[in-house]
C-alpha positions as CSV (number, residue, x, y, z in Angstrom):
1,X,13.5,167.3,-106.5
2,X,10.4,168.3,-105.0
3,X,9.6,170.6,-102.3
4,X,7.1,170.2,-99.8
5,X,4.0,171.7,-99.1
6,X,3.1,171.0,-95.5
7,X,-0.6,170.1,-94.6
8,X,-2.6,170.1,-91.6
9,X,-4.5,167.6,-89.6
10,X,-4.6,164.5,-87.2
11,X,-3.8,148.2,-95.4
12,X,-4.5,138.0,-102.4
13,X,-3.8,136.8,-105.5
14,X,-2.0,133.4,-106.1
15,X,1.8,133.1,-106.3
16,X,1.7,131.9,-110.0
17,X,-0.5,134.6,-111.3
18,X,0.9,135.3,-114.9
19,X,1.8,139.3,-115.4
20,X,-0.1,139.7,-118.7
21,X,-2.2,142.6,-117.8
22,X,-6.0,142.3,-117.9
23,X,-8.4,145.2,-117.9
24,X,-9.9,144.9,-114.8
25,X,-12.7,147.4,-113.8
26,X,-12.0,149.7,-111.0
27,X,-13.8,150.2,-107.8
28,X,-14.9,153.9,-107.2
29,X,-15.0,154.8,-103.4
30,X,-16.0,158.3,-102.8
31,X,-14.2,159.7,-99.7
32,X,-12.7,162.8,-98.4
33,X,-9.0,163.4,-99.8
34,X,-6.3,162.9,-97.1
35,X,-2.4,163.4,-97.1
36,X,0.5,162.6,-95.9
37,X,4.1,164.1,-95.9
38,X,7.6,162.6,-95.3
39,X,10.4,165.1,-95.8
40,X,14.3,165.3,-94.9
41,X,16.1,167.3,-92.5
42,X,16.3,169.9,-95.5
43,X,12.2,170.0,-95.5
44,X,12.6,168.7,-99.3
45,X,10.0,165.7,-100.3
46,X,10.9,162.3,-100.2
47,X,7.0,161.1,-100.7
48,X,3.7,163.3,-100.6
49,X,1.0,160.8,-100.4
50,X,-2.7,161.4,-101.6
51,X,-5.7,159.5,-100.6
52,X,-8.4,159.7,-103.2
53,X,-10.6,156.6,-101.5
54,X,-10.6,154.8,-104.7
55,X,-6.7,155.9,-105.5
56,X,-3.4,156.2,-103.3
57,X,-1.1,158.5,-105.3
58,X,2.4,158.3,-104.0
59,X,4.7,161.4,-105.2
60,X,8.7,160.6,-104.8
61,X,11.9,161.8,-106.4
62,X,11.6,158.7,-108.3
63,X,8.7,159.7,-110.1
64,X,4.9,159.1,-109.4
65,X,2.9,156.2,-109.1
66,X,-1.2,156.0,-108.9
67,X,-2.7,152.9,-107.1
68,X,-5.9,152.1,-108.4
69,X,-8.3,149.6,-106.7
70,X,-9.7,147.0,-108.5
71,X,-12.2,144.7,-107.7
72,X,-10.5,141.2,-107.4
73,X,-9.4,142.8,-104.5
74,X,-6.2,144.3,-104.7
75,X,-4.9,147.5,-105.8
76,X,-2.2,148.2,-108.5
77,X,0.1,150.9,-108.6
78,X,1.2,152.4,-112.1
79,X,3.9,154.7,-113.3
80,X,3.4,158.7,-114.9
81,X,4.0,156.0,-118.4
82,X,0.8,153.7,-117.4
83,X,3.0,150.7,-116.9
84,X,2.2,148.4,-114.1
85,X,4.7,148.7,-111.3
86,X,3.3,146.9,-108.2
87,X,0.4,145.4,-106.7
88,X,-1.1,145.6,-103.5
89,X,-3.2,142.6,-102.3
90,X,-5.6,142.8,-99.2
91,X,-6.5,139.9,-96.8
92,X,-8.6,140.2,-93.5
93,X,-5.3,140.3,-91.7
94,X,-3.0,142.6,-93.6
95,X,-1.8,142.4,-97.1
96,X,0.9,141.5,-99.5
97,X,3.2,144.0,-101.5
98,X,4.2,142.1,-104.8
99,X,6.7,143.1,-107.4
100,X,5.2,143.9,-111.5
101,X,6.3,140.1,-111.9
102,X,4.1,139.3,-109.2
103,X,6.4,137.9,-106.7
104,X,6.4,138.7,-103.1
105,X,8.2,141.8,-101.8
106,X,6.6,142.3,-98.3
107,X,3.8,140.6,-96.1
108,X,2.3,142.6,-94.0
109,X,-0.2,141.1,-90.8
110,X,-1.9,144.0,-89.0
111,X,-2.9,143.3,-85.0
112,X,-3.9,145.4,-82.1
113,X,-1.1,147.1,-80.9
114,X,1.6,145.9,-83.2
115,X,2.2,144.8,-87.6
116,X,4.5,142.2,-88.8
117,X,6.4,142.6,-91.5
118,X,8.0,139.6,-93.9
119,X,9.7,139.2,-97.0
120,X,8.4,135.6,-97.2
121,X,5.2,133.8,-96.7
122,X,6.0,132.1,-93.8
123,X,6.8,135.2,-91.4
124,X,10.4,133.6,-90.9
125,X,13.0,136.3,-89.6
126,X,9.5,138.8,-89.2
127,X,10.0,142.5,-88.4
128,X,7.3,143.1,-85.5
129,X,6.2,146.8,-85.0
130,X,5.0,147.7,-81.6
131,X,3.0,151.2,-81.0
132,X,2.4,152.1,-77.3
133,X,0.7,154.4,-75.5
134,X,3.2,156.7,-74.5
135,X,4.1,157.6,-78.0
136,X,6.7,155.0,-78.5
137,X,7.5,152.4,-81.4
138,X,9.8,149.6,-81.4
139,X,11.1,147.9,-84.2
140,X,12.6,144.4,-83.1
141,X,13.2,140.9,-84.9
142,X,12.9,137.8,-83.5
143,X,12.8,139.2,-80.0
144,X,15.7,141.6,-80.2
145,X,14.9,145.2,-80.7
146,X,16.8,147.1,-83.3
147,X,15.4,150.4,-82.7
148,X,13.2,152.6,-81.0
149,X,11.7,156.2,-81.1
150,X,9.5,158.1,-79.4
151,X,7.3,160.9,-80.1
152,X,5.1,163.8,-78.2
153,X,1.5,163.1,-77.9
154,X,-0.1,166.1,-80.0
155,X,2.8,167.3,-81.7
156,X,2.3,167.3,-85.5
157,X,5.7,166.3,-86.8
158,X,7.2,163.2,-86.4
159,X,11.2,162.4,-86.7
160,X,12.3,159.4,-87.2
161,X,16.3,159.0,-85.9
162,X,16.9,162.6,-88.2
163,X,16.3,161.1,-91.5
164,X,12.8,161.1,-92.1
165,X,10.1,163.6,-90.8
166,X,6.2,162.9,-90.9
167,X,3.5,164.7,-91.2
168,X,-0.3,163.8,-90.8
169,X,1.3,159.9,-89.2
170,X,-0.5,160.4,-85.7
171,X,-1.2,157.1,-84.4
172,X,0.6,155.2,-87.3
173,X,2.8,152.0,-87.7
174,X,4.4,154.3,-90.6
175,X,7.6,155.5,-88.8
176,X,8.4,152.5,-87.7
177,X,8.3,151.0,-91.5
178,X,11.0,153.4,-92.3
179,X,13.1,151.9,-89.4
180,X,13.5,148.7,-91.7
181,X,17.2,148.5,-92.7
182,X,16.7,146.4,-95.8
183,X,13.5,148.0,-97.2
184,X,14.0,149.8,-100.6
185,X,12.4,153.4,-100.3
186,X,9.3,153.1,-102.8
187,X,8.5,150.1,-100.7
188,X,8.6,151.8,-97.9
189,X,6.7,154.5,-99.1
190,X,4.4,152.5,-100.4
191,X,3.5,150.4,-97.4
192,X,3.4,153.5,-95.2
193,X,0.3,154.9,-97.9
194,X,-1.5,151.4,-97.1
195,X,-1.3,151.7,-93.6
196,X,-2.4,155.3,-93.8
197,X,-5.2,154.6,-96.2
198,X,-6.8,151.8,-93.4
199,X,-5.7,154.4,-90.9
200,X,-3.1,152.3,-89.4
């Protein structure tokens, strides 16, 4: 179980890819380190997030795993064992969370104001995210809204519905990813470090 340490301050490869793994050389970005907390009510961790520019480390109670960026474009995470977890892949729109096997966990399409979310290529049955000016995010589904929350302008914590509390999210789709009933936790995690890492 880890404990956090609070911080201050203030998202494609073919379907059939074969998972043999492939040395693949990595892209080094330089860039200032940034993270990102999400706690329980208890203040204990559920994910410290560290962004590295050329690597997303995301720290759960399931263990670590290190995204790397490589250069065809996508980024693979890998356990504390080196073994090839997930992979992230980017398109001008959003990006695709896919499983070690390759196949498609989430797509993810990024525009102004709002993200859908998908666990299929064609959008069908899409989560849509909606961020508004007053400090309010709605999380709704084919035109019904499942949830909603609202947050302070300027206050540095972020609750989500008493489960989940944020710090260093301002002005992020992130708390409403964790609103998303049948998302498994690392994926949410996950998503929520690619979104912070484009500073969405």
């Amino acid at each position: 179980m880890l404990l956090v340490l609070w911080g201050c301050s203030g998202g494609s490869g073919q379907e059939g890819e074969s998972v043999t793994e492939t040395p693949a050389e990595e892209v080094e970005v330089v860039g200032a380190l940034k993270s990102y907390y999400i706690s329980n009510r208890e203040n204990v961790s559920l994910a410290e997030i560290t962004d590295r520019g050329s690597e997303l480390t995301v720290n759960t109670q399931e263990g670590i795993l290190f995204g790397v960026m490589k250069r065809e474009g996508k980024r693979k995470y890998y356990d504390q064992n080196d073994e090839f977890q997930y992979a992230v892949k980017y398109k001008d729109d959003g990006f695709k969370l896919r499983s070690k096997s390759e196949a498609l966990i989430w797509k993810v399409k990024i525009k102004e104001g709002k993200i859908k979310v998908a666990n299929n290529e064609e959008m069908t049955g899409a989560y849509e995210i909606h961020c508004y000016d007053d400090g309010r995010i709605k999380l709704s589904q084919e035109e019904n809204e499942l949830s909603s929350i609202r947050f302070d302008p300027g206050v540095p914590m972020l609750e989500v519905q008493g489960k989940y509390f944020l710090r260093n999210f301002s002005d992020s789709f992130a708390p409403g990813i964790l609103l998303i009933p049948e998302m498994q936790e690392t994926e949410k995690y996950i998503i929520c470090a690619e979104l912070a890492a484009q500073d969405k």
